[in-house]
C-alpha positions in Angstrom: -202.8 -20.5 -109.0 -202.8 -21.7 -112.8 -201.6 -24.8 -113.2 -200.1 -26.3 -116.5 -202.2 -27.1 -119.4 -199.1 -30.3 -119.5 -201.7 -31.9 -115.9 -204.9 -31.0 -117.6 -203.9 -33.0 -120.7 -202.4 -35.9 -119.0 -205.3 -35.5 -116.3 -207.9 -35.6 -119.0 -205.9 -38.8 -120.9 -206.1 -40.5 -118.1 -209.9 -40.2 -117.4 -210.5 -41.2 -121.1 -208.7 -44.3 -120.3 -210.0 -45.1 -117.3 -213.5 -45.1 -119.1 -212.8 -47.0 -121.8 -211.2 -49.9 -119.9 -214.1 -50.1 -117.9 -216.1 -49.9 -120.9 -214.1 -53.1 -122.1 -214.6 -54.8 -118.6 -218.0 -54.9 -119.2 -218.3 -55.7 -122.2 -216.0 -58.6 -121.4 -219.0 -59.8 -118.9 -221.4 -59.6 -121.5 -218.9 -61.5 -124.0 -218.8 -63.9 -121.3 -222.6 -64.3 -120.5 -222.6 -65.3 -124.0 -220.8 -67.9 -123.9 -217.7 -65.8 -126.3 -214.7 -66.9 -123.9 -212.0 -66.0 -126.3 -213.4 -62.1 -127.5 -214.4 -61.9 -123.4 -210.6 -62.7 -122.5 -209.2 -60.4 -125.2 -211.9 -57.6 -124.2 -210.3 -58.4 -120.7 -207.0 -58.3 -121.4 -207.5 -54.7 -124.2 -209.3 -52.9 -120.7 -206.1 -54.3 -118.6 -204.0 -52.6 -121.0 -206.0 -49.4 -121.5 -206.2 -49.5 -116.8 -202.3 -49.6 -116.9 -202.2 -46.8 -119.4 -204.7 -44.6 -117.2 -202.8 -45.4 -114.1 -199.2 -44.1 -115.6 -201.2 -41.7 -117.2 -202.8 -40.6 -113.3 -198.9 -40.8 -112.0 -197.4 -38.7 -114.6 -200.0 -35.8 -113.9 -199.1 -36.3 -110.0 -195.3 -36.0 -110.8 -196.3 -33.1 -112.7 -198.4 -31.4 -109.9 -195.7 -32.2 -107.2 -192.9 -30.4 -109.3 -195.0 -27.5 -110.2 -196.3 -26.7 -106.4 -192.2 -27.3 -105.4 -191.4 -24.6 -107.7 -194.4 -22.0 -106.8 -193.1 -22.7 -103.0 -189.3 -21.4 -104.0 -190.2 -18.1 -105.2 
């Protein structure tokens, strides 16, 4: 039943990620509200980056998960 510590740390990347691009999403809003359209489209474009990186990040902990449970099923 234990699982690698390889999905936890990916698993636990990717949630870090996934905050701080939302983090940046709304602080692009308030850039915006502002009237800041150039730091609210670079805030917007930095938490597109950083929701890409939590999405591989999501994928490569499911690869990892997949080819761990295939291998408890052999034996």
């Amino acid at each position: 039943m234990k699982l690698s510590l390889k999905l936890y740390i990916y698993l636990a990347i990717g949630v870090a990620l996934f905050i701080l691009s939302a983090m940046f999403f709304i602080w692009s809003v308030g850039y915006m509200e502002h009237a800041m359209i150039a730091t609210s489209l670079l805030s917007a474009l930095i938490g597109f980056s950083l929701l890409s990186g939590a999405l591989y990040m999501f994928r490569l902990s499911a690869y990892i998960y997949g080819i761990e449970r295939g291998e408890r099923e052999e034996h």
